[in-house]
C-alpha positions as CSV (number, residue, x, y, z in Angstrom):
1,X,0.0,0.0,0.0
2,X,2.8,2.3,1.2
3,X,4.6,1.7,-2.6
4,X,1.2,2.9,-4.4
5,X,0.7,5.8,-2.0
6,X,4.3,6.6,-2.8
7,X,4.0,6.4,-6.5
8,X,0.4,8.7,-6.5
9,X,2.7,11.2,-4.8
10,X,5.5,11.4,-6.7
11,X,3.3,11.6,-9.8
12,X,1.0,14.5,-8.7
13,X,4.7,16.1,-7.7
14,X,6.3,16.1,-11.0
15,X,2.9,17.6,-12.8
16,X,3.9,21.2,-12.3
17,X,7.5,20.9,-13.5
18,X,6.5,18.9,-16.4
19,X,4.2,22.3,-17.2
20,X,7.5,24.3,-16.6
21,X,10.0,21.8,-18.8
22,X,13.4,22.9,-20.0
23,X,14.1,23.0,-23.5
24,X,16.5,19.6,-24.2
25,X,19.9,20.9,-25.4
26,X,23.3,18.7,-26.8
27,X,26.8,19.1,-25.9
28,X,27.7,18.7,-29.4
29,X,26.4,21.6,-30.7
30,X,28.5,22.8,-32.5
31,X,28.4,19.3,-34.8
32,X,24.5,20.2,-35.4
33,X,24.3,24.1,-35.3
34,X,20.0,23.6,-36.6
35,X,19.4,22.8,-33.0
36,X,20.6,26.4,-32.1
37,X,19.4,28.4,-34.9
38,X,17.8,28.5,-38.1
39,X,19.8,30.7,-39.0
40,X,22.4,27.9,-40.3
41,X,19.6,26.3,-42.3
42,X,21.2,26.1,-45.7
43,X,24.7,26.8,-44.6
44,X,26.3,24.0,-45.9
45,X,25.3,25.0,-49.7
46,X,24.1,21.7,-50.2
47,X,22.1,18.6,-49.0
48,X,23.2,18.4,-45.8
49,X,21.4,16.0,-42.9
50,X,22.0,14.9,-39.6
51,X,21.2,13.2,-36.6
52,X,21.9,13.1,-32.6
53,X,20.6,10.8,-29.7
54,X,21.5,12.1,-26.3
55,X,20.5,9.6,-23.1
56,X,20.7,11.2,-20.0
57,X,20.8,9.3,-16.7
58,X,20.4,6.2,-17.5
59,X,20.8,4.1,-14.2
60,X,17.7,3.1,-12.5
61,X,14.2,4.3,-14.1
62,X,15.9,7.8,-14.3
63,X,16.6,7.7,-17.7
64,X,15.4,10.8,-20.4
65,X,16.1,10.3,-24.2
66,X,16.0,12.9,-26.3
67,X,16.5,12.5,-30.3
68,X,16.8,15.7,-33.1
69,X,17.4,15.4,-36.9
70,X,17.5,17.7,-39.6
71,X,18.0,17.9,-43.1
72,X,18.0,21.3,-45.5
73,X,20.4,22.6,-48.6
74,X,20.5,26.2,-49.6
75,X,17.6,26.7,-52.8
76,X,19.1,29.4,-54.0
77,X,22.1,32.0,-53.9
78,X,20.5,33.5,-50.8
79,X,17.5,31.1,-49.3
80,X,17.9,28.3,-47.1
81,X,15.3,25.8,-46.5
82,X,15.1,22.8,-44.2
83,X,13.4,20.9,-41.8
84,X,13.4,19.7,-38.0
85,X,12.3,17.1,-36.0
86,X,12.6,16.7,-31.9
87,X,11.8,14.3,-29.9
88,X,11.8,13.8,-26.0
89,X,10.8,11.3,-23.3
90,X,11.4,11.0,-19.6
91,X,11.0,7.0,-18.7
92,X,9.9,7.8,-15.2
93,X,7.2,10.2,-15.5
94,X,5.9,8.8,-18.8
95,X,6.6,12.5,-20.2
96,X,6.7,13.1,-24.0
97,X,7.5,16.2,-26.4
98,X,7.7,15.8,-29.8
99,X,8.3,19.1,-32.5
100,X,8.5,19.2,-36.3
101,X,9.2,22.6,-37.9
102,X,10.6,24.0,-41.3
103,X,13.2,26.4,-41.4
104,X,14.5,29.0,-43.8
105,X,17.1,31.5,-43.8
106,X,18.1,34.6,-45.8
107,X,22.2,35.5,-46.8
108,X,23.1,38.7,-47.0
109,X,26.6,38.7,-48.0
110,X,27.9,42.2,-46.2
111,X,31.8,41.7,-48.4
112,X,33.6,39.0,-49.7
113,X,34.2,37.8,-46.3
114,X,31.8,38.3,-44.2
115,X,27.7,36.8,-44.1
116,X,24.6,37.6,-42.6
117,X,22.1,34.8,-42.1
118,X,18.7,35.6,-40.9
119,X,16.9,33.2,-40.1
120,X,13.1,31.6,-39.0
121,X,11.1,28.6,-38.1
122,X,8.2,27.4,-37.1
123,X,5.8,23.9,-36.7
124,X,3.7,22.2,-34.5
125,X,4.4,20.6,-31.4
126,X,2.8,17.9,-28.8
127,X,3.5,17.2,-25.5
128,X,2.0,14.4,-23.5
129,X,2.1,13.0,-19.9
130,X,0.8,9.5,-18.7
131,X,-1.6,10.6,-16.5
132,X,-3.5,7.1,-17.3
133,X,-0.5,6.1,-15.3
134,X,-1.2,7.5,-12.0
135,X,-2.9,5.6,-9.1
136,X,-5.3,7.1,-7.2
137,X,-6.8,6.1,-4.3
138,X,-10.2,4.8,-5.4
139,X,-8.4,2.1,-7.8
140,X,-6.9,0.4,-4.6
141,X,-9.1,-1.9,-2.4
142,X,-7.8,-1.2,0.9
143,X,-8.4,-4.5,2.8
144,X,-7.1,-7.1,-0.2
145,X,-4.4,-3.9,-1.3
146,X,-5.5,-5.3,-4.7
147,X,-5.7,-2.4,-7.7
148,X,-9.1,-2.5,-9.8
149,X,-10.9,-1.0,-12.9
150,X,-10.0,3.0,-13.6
151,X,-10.3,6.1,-11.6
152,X,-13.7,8.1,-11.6
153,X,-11.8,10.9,-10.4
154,X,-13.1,14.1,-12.2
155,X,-9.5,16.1,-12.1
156,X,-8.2,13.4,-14.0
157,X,-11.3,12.4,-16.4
158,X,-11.6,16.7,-17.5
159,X,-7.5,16.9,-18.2
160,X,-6.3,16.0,-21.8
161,X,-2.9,13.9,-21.2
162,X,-2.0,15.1,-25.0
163,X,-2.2,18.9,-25.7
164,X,-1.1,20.3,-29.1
165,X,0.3,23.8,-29.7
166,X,2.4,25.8,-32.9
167,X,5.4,27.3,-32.0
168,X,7.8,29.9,-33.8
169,X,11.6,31.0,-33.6
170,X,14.1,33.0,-35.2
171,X,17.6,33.5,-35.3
172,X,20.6,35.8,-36.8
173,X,24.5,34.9,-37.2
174,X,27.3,36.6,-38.8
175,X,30.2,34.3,-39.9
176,X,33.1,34.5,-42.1
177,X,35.9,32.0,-43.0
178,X,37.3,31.8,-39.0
179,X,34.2,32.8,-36.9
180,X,30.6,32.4,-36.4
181,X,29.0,34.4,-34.0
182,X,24.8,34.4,-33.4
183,X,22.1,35.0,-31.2
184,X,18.7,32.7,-31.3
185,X,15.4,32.9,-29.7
186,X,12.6,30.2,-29.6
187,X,8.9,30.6,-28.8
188,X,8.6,33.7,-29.5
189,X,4.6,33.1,-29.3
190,X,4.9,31.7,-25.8
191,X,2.2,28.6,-26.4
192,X,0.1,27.5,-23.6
193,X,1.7,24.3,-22.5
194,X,-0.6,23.7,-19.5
195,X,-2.1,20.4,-19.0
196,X,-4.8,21.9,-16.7
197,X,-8.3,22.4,-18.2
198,X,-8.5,26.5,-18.3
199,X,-5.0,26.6,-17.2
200,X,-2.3,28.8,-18.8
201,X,1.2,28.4,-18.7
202,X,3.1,30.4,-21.2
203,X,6.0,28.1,-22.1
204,X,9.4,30.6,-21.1
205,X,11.3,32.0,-24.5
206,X,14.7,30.1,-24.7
207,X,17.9,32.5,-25.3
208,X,21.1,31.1,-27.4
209,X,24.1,33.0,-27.8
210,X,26.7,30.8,-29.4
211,X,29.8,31.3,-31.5
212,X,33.0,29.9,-32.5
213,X,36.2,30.5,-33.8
214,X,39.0,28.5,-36.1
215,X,42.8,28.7,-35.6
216,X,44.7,26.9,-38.0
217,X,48.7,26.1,-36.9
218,X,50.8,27.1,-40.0
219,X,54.7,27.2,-39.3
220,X,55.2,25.4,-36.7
221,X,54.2,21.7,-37.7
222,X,55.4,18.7,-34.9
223,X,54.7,15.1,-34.3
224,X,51.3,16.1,-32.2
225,X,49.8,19.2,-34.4
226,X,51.2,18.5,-38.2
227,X,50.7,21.0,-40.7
228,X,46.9,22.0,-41.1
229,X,45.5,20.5,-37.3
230,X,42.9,23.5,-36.6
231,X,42.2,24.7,-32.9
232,X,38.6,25.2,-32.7
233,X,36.9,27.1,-29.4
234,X,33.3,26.6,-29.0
235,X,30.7,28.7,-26.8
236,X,27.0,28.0,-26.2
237,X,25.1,30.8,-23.2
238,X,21.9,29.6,-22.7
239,X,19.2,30.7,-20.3
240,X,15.1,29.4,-20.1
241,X,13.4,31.2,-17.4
242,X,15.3,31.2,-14.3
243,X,17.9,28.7,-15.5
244,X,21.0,29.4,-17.7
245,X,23.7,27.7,-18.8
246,X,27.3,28.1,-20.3
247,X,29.1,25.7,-22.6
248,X,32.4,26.3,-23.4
249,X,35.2,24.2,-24.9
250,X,38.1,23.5,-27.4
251,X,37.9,20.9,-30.2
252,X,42.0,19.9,-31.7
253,X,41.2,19.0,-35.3
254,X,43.4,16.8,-37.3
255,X,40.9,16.3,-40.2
256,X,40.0,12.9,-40.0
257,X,39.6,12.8,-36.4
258,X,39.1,15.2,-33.8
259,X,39.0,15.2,-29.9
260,X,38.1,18.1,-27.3
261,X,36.9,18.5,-23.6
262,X,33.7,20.8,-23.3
263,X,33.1,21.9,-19.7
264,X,29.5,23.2,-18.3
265,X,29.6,26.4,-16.5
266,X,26.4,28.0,-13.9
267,X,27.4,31.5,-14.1
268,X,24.3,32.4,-11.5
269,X,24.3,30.2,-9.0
270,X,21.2,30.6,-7.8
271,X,21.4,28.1,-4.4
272,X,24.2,28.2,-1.4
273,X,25.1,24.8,-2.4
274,X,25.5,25.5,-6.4
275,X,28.5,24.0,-8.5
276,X,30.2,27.1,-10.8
277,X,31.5,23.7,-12.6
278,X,29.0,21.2,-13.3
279,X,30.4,18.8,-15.8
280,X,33.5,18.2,-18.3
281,X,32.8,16.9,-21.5
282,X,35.0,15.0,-23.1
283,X,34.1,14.8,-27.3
284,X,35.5,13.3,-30.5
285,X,34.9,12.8,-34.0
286,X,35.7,10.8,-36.4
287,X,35.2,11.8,-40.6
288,X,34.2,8.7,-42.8
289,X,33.9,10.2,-46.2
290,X,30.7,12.6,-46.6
291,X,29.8,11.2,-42.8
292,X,30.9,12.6,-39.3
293,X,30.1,10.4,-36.3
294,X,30.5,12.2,-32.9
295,X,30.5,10.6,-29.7
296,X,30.4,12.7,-25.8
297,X,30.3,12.0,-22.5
298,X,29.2,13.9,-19.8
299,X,31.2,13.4,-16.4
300,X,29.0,15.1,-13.5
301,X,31.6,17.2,-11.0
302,X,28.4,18.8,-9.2
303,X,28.0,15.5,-6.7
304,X,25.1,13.7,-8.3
305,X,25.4,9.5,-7.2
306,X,25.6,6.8,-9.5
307,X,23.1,8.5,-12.3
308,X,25.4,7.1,-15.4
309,X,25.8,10.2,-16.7
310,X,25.0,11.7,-20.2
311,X,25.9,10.0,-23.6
312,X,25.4,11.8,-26.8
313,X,25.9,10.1,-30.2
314,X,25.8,12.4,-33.6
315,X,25.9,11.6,-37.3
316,X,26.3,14.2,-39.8
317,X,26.0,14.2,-43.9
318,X,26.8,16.8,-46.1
319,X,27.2,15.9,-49.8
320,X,29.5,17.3,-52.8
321,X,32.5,17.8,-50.9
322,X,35.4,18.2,-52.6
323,X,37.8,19.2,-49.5
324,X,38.2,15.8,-47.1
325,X,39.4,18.3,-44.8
326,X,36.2,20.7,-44.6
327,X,33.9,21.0,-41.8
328,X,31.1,23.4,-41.8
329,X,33.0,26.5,-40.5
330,X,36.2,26.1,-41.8
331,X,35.7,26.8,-45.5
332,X,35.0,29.4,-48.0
333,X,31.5,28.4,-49.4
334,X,30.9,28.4,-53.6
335,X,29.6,32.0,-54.2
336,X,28.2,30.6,-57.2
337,X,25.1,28.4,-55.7
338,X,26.7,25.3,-56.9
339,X,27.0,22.1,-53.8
340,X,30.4,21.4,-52.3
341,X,33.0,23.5,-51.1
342,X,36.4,25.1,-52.6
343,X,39.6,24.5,-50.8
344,X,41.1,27.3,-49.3
């Protein structure tokens, strides 16, 4: 009896912080910039698709999955189009979100050099919560501690467990050969993501400023950074309501292969008992002709027992190269609207 009482509980608990849910975010940004922005929709001037599975926790019945894929090619000499798909689940809580949205983006090429993207998207998203899954006290016969038939319980009969709601975003970066700098911001219509009949809960816009920038050692060649390895130093600032988040790091890239360490940073600690340092990321990546398949894992520094941390798993595919050597942001794209890239 004591286990079902428990399980009602925690159930009912986790209902308002389900309404208040964090957008899911990746470590390896940077190896799938759509998930930041739409603003790179398009960038790679040609087909260009991708996917990541992140698993977070997954020791005990803690585990959340969370899976994103993309795919988009720039249409013409200035308009990117793509699309996106997200999808979330928490394995205790039964909790499910699950987005699709197109993309587009619009280059405005300021010099020879330098680019402005602008970019927007916008699709439909669920979310759903397993509110079948709950036990309430009228399904347990006290004196056999037996459960039987479904709840009459009117809270839980006049709540939908599967709400449906549009949602919008929009994005701006500025890049040239070396560095990529932008700024993002998603639901800009704040959708009502209440479960509650005649609730409203105005789903908190989610802030990205991210950049990067390439350094490529010329001059200086030795056994561990030959001729051409490229230093690239990632940042990700995010914040969602009260919480923020920074993700910093340093990727060596030797062309075929590449290995970094990205740590995660909580500039405002908000409790007495608050880690500045909450997790080094260790990240590699490995080229295989027109794929990249990038692996991460997360090791917790902020305390947290035995959760198994976080494993993240991408696999990028851009067509038409013609460089082995190119990655997204370290090339001069064809000014020309042809697919592929021009060695530098």
């Amino acid at each position: 009896m004591r286990k079902y009482i428990f399980k009602l509980c925690l159930g009912i608990f986790y209902i308002p912080f389900i309404s208040y849910a964090q957008d899911p975010i990746f470590t390896q940004f940077y190896n799938l910039p759509e998930a930041l922005s739409p603003a790179f929709t398009g960038m790679a001037n040609t087909w260009n698709m991708g996917l990541v599975h992140r698993r977070q926790w997954p020791n005990d019945q803690r585990r959340i999955d969370t899976q994103f894929g993309f795919v988009n090619n720039l249409v013409t000499d200035n308009i990117g189009l793509g699309l996106t798909l997200q999808n979330h689940t928490e394995d205790f809580t039964n909790y499910n979100f699950f987005s699709a949205k197109a993309a587009a983006s619009y280059i405005v090429e300021l010099d020879y050099d330098w680019r402005l993207r602008f970019g927007l998207e916008g699709g439909l998203g669920t979310k759903s919560f397993g509110f079948q899954g709950l036990l309430l006290e009228d399904q347990i016969n006290i004196n056999t501690e037996q459960i039987a038939g479904s709840t009459i319980d009117p809270w839980v009969l006049r709540n939908t467990n599967r709400l449906f709601f549009m949602d919008f975003g929009a994005g701006v970066l500025l890049d040239n050969e070396t560095t990529w700098v932008g700024l993002s911001v998603k639901h800009l219509n704040r959708p009502d993501i209440t479960f509650v009949e005649n609730g409203n809960v105005p789903l908190d816009l989610f802030f990205s400023l991210h950049g990067g920038y390439f350094y490529e050692m010329t001059g200086t060649p030795s056994f561990f950074l030959p001729e051409g390895t490229t230093f690239q130093f990632v940042g990700n600032y995010m914040r969602q309501g009260q919480y923020n988040r920074l993700d910093v790091g340093t990727i060596i890239d030797y062309g075929a292969f590449s290995f970094g360490v990205m740590s995660v940073v909580n500039l405002e600690r908000r409790a007495t008992n608050s880690h500045l340092l909450t997790s080094l990321n260790p990240v590699a990546t490995f080229v295989l002709g027109d794929f990249r398949l990038g692996y991460s894992f997360d090791i917790n520094t902020s305390g947290l027992p035995r959760t198994g941390g976080v494993h993240e798993l991408t696999l990028t595919w851009i067509t038409g190269r013609n460089c082995s050597k190119c990655d997204n942001y370290k090339m001069r794209l064809k000014r020309n609207g042809e697919g592929g890239y021009q060695r530098m």
